[in-house]
C-alpha positions in Angstrom: 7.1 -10.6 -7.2 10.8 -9.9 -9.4 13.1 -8.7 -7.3 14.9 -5.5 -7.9 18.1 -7.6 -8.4 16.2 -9.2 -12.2 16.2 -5.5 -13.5 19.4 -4.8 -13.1 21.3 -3.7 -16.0 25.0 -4.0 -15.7 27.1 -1.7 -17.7 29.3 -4.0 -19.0 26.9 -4.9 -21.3 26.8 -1.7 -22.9 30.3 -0.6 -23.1 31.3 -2.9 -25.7 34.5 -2.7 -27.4 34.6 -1.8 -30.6 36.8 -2.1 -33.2 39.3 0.6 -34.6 37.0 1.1 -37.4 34.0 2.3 -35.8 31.8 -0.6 -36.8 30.2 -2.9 -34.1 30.8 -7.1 -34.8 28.0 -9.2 -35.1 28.7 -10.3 -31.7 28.3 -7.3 -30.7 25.3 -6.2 -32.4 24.1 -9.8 -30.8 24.5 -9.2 -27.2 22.8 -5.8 -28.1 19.4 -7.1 -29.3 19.8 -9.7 -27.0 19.6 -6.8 -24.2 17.0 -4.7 -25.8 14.5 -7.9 -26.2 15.1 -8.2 -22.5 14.3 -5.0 -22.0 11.0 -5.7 -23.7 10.4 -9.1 -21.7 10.8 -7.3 -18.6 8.3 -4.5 -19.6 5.8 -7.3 -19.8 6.1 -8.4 -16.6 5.9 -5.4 -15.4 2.7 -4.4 -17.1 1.4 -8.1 -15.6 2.0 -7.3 -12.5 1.4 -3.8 -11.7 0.2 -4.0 -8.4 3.0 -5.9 -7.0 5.6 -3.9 -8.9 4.8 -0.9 -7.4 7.6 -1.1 -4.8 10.0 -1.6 -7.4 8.9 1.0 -9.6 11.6 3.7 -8.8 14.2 1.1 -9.0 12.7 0.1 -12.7 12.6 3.9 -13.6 16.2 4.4 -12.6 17.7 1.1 -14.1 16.6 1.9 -17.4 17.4 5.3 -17.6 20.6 4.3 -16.3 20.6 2.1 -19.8 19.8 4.5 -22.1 22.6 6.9 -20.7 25.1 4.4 -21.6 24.1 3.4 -24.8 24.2 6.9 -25.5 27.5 7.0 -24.2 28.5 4.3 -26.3 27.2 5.9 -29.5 29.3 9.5 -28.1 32.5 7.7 -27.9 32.5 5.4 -30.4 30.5 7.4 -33.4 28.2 5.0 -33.8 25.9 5.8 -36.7 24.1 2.4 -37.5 20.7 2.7 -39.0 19.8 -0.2 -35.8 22.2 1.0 -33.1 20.0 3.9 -33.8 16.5 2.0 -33.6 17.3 0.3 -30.7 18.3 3.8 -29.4 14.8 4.6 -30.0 13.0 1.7 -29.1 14.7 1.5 -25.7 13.8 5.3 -24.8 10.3 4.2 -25.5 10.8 1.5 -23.3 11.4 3.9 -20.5 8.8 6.3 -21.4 6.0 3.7 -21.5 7.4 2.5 -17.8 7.2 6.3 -16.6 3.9 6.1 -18.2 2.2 3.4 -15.9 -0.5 4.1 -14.2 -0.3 2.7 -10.4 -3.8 3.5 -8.2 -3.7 2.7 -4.7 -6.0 -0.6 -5.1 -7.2 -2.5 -8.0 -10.5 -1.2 -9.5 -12.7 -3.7 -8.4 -11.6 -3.7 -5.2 -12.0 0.4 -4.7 -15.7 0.1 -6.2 -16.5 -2.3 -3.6 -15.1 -0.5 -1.0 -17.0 2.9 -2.3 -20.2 1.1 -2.1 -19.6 0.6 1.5 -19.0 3.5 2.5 -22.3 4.8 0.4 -24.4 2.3 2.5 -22.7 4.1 6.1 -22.7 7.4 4.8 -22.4 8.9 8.5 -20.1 6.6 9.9 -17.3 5.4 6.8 -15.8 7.3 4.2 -13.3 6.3 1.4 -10.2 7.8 0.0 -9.6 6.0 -3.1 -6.4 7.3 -3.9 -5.2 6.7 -0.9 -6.5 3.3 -0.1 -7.9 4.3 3.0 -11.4 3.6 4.8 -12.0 6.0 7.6 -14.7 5.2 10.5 -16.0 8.0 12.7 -15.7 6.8 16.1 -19.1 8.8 17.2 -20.9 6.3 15.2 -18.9 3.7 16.2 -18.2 3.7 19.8 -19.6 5.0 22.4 -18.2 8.1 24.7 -14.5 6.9 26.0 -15.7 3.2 25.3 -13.3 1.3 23.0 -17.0 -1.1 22.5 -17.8 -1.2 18.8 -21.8 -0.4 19.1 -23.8 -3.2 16.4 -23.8 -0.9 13.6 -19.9 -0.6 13.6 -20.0 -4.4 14.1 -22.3 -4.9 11.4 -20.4 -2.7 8.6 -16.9 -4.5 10.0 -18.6 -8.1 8.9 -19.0 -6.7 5.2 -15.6 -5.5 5.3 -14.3 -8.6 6.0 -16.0 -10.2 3.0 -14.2 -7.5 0.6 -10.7 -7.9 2.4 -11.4 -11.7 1.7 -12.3 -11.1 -1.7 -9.5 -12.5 -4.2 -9.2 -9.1 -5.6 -8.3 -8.0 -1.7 -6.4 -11.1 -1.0 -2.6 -9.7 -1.2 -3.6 -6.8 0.7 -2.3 -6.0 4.6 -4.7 -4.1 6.6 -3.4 -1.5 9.0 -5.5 0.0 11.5 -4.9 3.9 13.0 -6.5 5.0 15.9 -6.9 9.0 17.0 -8.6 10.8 19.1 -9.0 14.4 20.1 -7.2 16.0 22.9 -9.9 15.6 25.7 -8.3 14.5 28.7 -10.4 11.5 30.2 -11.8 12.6 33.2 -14.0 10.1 34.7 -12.3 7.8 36.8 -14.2 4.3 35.2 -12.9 5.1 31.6 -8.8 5.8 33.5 -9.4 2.0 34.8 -9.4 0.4 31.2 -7.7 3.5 28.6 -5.6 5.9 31.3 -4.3 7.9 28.0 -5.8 8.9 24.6 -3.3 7.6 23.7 -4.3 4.2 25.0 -7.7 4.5 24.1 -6.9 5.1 20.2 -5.5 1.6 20.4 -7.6 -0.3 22.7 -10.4 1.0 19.6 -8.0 -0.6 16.8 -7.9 -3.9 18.5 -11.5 -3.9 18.3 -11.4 -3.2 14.8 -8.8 -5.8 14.2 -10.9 -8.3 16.7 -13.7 -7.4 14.7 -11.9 -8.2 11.0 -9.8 -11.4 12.3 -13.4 -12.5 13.9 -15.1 -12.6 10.5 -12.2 -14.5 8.9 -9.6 -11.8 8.0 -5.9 -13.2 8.4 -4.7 -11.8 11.7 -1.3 -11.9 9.5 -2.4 -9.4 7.6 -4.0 -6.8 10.6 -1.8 -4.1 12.3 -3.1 -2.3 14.8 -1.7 1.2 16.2 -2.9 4.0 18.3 -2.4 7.6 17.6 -4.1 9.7 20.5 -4.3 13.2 20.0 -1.1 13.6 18.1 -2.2 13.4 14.6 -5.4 15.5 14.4 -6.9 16.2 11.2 -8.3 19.3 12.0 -7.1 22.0 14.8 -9.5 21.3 17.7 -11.4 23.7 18.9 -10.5 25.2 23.0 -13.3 23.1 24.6 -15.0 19.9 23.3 -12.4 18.5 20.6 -12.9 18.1 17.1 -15.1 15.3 16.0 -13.2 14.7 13.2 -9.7 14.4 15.2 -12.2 11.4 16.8 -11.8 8.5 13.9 -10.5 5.2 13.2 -8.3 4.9 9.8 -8.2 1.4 8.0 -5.1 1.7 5.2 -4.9 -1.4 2.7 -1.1 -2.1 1.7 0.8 -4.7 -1.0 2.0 -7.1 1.4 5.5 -8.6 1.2 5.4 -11.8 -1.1 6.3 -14.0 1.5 3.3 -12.9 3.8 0.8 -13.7 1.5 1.6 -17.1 1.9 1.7 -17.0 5.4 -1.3 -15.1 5.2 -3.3 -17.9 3.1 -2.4 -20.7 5.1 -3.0 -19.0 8.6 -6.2 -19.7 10.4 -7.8 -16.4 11.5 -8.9 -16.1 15.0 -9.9 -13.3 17.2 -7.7 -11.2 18.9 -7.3 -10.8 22.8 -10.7 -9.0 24.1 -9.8 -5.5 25.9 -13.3 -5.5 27.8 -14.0 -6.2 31.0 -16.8 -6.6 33.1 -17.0 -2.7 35.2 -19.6 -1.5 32.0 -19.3 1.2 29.7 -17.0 3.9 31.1 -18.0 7.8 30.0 -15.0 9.8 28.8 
């Protein structure tokens, strides 16, 4: 990925001096086309590489608006009336508009179609969120009552994700995994023993996801797990029973830094530590 600092535009190149007559010396007029053809080069690799600019797209927007002030400001304070000051004026404003004009989804395209046929084939337990990258499992259909166990169709759908996370077009992708619950207290003294919280229950139920994904072959450099609890519903719960929906697991898929794809291709995936023991499925 080009670092911010490549897109810099210092000012000095702009605020040229010019001579008492008003007219600009080829010199000049050089370092000027040289900076507008940069302008273009760097629009380029922007377009080539979309989905890894997208970090840097503010700092892109704000650069080159910050160029076009001061040429502007150049051509106030100088009176600058040149038929090709004035195209490269023109042609640099369009620069900035076709950069404001890029179109950044949350995943590539092949990558959200595979991920929507997924979550077509599990209509009860996933659902997607294209713009938002985000693959969300219903923990009724995937574990069982206060059990952080995925049950074999969970298990079964996570093994097919892991093929699309290992897909190229998933490749430079990081995974993060969200648990949530509602806000039922665990009451039954088994379940207490293994997740004492929500709170610890919502990420005892994202390892599994994540031992699930690394299990299949995912990078376990590119899996984060968290845990929510209660404190994040997505609808109020009701006084008694809890919301179902508030009861979910959230998988979000991220640009990774540069230097974790890497890291992340040359790591061997293995499974994360198991969170089970051997006391049997606890009821909530």
């Amino acid at each position: 990925m080009r670092g911010p600092t490549k897109l810099v535009f210092a000012s000095a190149i702009f605020a040229l001096p010019m001579t008492l007559g008003g007219c600009v010396q080829q010199d000049q007029y050089d370092q000027l086309k040289m900076a507008n053809l940069s302008l273009k080069e760097q629009l380029v690799d922007v377009e080539g590489e979309r989905d890894e600019a997208k970090a840097n797209l503010d700092t892109v927007r704000e650069h080159l608006t910050k160029a076009t002030t001061e040429l502007n400001g150049v051509k106030q304070r100088y009176n600058l009336v040149d038929a090709d000051l004035q195209k490269m004026l023109a042609d640099n404003d369009a620069l900035l508009q076709r950069v404001k004009g890029l179109d950044f989804g949350a995943l590539p395209e092949v990558l959200s179609q595979e991920l929507t046929d997924l979550a077509a084939q599990h209509p009860d337990m996933l659902s997607f969120d294209p713009k938002r990258g985000m693959l969300r499992f219903a923990s009724d259909f995937t574990f069982a009552l206060g059990s952080a166990d995925l049950n074999s169709s969970a298990a079964a759908s996570l093994n097919s994700l892991a093929k699309i996370l290992n897909s190229p077009a998933a490749s430079k992708f990081q995974v993060k995994i969200d648990g949530h619950t509602d806000n039922v207290r665990i009451a039954q003294a088994q379940t207490r023993q293994m997740h004492p919280t929500n709170w610890h229950l919502s990420v005892h139920r994202s390892i599994s996801v994540g031992t699930a994904l690394t299990g299949a072959g995912v990078s376990p450099v590119r899996v984060q797990v968290a845990g929510y609890g209660e404190y994040r519903p997505v609808v109020p719960n009701p006084p008694r029973g809890g919301a179902a929906q508030n009861r979910r697991v959230e998988i979000f898929l991220m640009p990774m830094p540069e230097g974790h794809v890497a890291m992340a291709t040359n790591a061997i995936a293995s499974p994360a530590p198991t969170i089970n023991d051997d006391q049997g499925e606890p009821m909530k």
